[in-house]
C-alpha positions in Angstrom: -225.2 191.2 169.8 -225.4 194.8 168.3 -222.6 196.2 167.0 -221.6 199.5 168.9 -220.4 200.8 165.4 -222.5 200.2 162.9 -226.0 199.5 164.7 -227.2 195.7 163.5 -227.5 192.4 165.0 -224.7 190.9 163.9 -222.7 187.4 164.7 -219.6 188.1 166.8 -216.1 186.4 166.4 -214.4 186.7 169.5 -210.6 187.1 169.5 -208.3 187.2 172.6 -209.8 189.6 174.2 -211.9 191.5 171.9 -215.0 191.0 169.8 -215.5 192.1 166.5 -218.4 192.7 164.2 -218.7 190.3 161.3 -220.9 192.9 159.3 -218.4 195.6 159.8 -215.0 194.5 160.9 -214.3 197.0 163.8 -214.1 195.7 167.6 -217.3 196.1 169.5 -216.3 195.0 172.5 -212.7 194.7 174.5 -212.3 194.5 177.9 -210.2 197.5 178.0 -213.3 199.4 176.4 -215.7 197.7 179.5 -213.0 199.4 182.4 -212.4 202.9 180.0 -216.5 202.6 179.9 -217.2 202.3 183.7 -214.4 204.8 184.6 -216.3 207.5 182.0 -219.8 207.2 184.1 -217.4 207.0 187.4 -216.6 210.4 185.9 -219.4 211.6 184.8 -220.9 210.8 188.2 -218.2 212.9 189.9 -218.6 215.7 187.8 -222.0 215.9 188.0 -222.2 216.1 191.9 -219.4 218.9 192.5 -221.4 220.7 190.0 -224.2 220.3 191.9 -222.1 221.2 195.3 -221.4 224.7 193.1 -224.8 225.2 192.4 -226.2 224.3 196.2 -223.2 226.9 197.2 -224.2 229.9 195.3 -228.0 229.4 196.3 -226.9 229.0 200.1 -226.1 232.2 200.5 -226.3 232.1 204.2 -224.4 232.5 206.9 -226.0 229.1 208.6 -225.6 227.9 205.2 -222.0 228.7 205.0 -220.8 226.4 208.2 -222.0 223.2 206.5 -219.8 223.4 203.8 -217.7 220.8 202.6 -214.1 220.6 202.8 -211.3 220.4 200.6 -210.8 216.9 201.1 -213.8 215.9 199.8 -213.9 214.2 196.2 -216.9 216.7 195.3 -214.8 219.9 196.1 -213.1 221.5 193.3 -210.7 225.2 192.8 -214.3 226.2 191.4 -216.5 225.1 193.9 -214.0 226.9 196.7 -213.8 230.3 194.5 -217.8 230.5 194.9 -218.0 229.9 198.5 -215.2 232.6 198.9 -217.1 235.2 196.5 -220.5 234.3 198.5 -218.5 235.3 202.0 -217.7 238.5 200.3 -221.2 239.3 199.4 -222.4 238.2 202.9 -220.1 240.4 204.6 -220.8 243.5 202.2 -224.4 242.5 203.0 -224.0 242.9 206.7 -221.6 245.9 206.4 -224.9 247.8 204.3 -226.8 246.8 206.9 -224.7 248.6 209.5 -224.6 251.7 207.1 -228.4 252.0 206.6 -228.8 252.2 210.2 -225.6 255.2 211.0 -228.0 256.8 208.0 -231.1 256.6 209.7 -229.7 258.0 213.1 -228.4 260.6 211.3 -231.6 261.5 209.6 -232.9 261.1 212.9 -230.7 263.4 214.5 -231.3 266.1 211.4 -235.0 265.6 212.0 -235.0 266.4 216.2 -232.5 269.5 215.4 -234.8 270.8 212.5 -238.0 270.1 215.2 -237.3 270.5 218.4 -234.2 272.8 218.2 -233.4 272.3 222.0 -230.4 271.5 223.4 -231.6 268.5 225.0 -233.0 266.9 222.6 -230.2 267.7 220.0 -227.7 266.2 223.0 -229.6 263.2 223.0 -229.8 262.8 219.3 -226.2 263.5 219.0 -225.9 260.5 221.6 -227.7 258.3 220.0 -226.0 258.8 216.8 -222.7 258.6 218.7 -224.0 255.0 220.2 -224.4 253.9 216.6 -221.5 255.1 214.9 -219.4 253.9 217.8 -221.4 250.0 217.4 -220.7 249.9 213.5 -217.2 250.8 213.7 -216.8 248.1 216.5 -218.7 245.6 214.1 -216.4 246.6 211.6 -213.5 245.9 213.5 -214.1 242.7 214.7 -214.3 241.5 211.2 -211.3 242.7 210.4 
């Protein structure tokens, strides 16, 4: 057997429960050790996959993406992992709200643009509309998130 210590082949003398290393001295083996052992890569296991789940989280950054989500009951969601899913619904939301704000800016410059070319009243009334129509359908999107 080779000694988890010191690195050579060495004879073993086995005790109760433990082994020990004739060239050294020190236990090698114990079945305590063998459980602690397995339990570490249990862990290490563990840890590694609700890494992972924070990682797959922060690169879904979809709203399909954000319904298959797992739960806080699962062993591979942790305070960490439910932070980033939280801070990625922020950004999806701000996302959606520029969205809405690019297009009340383009009816407006569409508006400036048929006042500054046409200059009559009916197409400046149905500018005005149509920027009305979009205001009126971002602050209705707004308010339903709310």
């Amino acid at each position: 057997m080779i000694c988890d210590w010191c690195g050579r082949f060495t004879p073993i003398k086995s005790g109760d429960s433990r082994t020990v290393c004739q060239i050294c001295g020190r236990v090698t083996h114990c079945s305590d050790c063998t459980k602690l052992r397995a339990e570490l890569e249990e862990l290490k296991e563990l840890n590694t996959m609700q890494l992972t789940g924070i990682l797959t989280a922060v690169m879904q950054n979809t709203v399909d993406s954000s319904k298959e989500r797992i739960a806080a009951g699962n062993p591979y969601w942790t305070v960490a992992y439910g932070e980033v899913c939280r801070a990625v619904d922020r950004e999806i939301k701000l996302r959606a709200e520029l969205e809405r704000a690019e297009k009340v800016i383009e009816l407006g410059a569409i508006l400036n643009l048929a006042i500054r070319l046409h200059k009559s009243p009916e197409s400046i009334i149905m500018a005005n509309r149509y920027l009305g129509e979009g205001i009126r359908e971002y602050f209705a999107e707004k308010e339903k998130e709310s």
